[in-house]
N, C-alpha and C positions, 0 to 999 in steps of 0.2 A: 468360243467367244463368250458363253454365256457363262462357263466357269471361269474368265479371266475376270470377268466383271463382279464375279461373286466373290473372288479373291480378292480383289481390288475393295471393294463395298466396305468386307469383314477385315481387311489391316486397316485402313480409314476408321472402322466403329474401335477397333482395338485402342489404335492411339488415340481416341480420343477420350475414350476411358482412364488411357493411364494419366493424360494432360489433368482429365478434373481430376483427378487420384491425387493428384500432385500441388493441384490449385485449390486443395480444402474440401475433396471430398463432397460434391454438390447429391451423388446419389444417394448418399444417407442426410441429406436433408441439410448440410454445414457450408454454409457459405463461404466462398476464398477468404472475405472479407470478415472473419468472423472473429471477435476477441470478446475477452470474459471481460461482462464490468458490474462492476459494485449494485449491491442495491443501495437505494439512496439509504443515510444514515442520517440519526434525530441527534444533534446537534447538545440538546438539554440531556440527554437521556448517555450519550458519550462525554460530558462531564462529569457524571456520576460514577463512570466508569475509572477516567482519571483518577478522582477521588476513592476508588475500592481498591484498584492497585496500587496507589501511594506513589502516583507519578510524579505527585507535590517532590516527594525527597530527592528528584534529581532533576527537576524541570521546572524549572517560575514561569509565571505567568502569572505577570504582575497586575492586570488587569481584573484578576480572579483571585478569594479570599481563599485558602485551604488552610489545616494547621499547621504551624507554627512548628518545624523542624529543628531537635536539638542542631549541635553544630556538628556532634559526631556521629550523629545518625546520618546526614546529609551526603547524598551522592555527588556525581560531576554527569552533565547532559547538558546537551544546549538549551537556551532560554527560548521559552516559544510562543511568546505575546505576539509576535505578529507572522504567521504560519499562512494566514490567508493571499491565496494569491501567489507565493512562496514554489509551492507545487500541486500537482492534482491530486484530488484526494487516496487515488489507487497508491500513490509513494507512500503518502502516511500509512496506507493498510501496512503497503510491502513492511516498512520500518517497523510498526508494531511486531510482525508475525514474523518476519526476517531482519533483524536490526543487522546483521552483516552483509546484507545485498547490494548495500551502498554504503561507501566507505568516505567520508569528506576527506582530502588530501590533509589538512588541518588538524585531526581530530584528535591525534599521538601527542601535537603541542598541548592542545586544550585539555588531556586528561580524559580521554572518551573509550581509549582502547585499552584495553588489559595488558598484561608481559606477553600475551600470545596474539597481538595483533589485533582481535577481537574487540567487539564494542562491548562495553561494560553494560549497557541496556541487556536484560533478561529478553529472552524468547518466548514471546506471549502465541505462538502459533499453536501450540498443544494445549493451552488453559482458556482461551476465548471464544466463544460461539460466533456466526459468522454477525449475528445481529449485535453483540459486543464489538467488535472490529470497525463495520461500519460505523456503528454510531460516534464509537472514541475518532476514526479516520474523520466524520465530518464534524465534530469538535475541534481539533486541530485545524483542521480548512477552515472554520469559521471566525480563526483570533487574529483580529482587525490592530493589536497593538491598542497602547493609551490613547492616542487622538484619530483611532479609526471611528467606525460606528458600528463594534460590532455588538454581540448578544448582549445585552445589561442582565 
């Protein structure tokens, strides 16, 4: 009897190791519920960013002054004065760092994708620090459009 119940005990403790195994891993400390999220980003400091990679050449933002793009220098990119509210800030990371992760159904009309299907936006995952990311991700979250109220 006393070994049924000890058998019994130890497949009980077994599945239920493998259940949190399966539901995120609680005995190393990782909650079911666990997802990776941004540090917040400086909004002033991820414009400047904009401005070093020269996102002006393929992205207006007409409510921000950048320089003045010959016309054959000038890329194709959606126009992104009013981003805020749009999506959460983690999409913009994703688009920076993976510009192919999402793909607008539209994008092929508009001029966005290359001959290989691909977005014409360069791959900033291997040249930007995570505190460059953030900050340009909450720059983009932050553009309210001409008659929002957002940064001056």
């Amino acid at each position: 009897m006393i070994a049924l119940l000890s058998l019994l005990v130890s497949s009980c403790a077994k599945e239920q190791k493998q259940k949190e195994a399966s539901q995120g891993m609680p005995e190393h400390g990782m909650a079911a519920s666990w997802q990776f999220t941004l540090p917040k980003g400086d909004p002033v400091e991820g414009r400047k960013v904009f401005a070093e990679l020269e996102c002006y050449k393929c992205h207006e933002i007409k409510r921000d002054k950048f320089p003045v793009v010959a016309e054959a220098d000038k890329g194709v990119g959606p126009e992104l004065s009013q981003m805020a509210g749009m999506h959460p800030v983690e999409f913009f990371a994703e688009s920076i760092m993976n510009p192919n992760a999402v793909i607008d159904p539209d994008s092929k009309e508009k001029g966005y994708l290359g001959d290989d299907g691909k977005s014409k936006m360069p791959d900033h995952g291997d040249i930007l620090t995570v505190k460059q990311v953030t900050d340009l991700a909450a720059y983009l979250a932050s553009l309210k459009g001409e008659q929002g109220k957002g940064r001056q």
